[in-house]
C-alpha angles and dihedrals in degrees: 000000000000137000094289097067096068128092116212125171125241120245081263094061095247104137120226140171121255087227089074077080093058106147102018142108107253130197104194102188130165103231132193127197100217098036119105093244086063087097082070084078088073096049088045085056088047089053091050098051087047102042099031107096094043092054114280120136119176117201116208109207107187108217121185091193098104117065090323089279089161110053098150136095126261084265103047093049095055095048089059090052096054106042105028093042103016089239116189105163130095114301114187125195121284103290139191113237105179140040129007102335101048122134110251087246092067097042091050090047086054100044094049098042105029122203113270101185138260124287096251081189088076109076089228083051104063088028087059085038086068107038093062092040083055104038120012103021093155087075097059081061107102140343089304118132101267099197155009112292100027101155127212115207114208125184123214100271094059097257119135099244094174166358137232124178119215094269087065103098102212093244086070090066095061103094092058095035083064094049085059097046 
């Protein structure tokens, strides 16, 4: 089993399999378009201008699971990207990323590559530490994605390389995003 053998539908609601990515560097992230990691969108793009041509895709999955921090429709969702990031890589449709209902991708990118906590050394860390502890504990339960902007490494033959929680800026990515390359 690996990454390729999952479908997933575009933002646009065309469904494709993930194999059409065979060889190349992948960023699976869950994305929102009203959570203070949305700025992230900007340094993802970034990463995409820079890595492109030498084989990096990043695919944006909306998710409306944590705080309902992606209200909007598939749409809507896409235009903000756009305009408001000038986002050019892969969207797919609203998607659920945790519990029952979440879609096999998720579940495989979690199994593979388990939740190893947040650095409470970054301010955001411990800040995002607490929130959940206060207000949502059940998702610091498991390997689950916990947030917004939790970011899935892949290398080109399909294999979960790593993991990066929501307090990781994508730029910090970039040194083992190269070695990749």
């Amino acid at each position: 089993m690996s990454i390729y053998d999952y479908n997933v539908k575009t933002i646009s609601g065309k469904e494709i399999t993930l194999a059409e990515y065979q060889g190349k560097v992948i960023i699976i992230v869950n994305t929102a378009s009203k959570c203070g990691f949305t700025p992230q969108y900007e340094e993802l793009q970034q990463l995409y201008d820079d890595y492109a041509a030498r084989g990096l895709e990043i695919l944006g999955f909306p998710s409306n699971q944590f705080a309902e921090q992606e209200p909007g429709s598939n749409a809507e969702v896409e235009q903000f990207c756009r305009i408001n990031y000038g986002v050019s890589f892969s969207m797919f449709e609203k998607t659920e990323v945790r519990g029952e209902n979440a879609h096999p991708l998720f579940t495989y990118l979690t199994a593979k590559m388990p939740f190893k906590g947040f650095d409470l050394n970054h301010p955001i860390g411990s800040k995002l530490q607490t929130v959940l502890q206060e207000n949502f504990p059940e998702m610091l339960e498991g390997d689950s994605i916990k947030w917004n902007f939790t970011k899935f490494l892949v290398n080109r033959q399909g294999e979960v390389v790593g993991r990066y929680e929501p307090t990781t800026s994508p730029l910090a990515m970039k040194a083992d995003i190269e070695k990749l390359l």
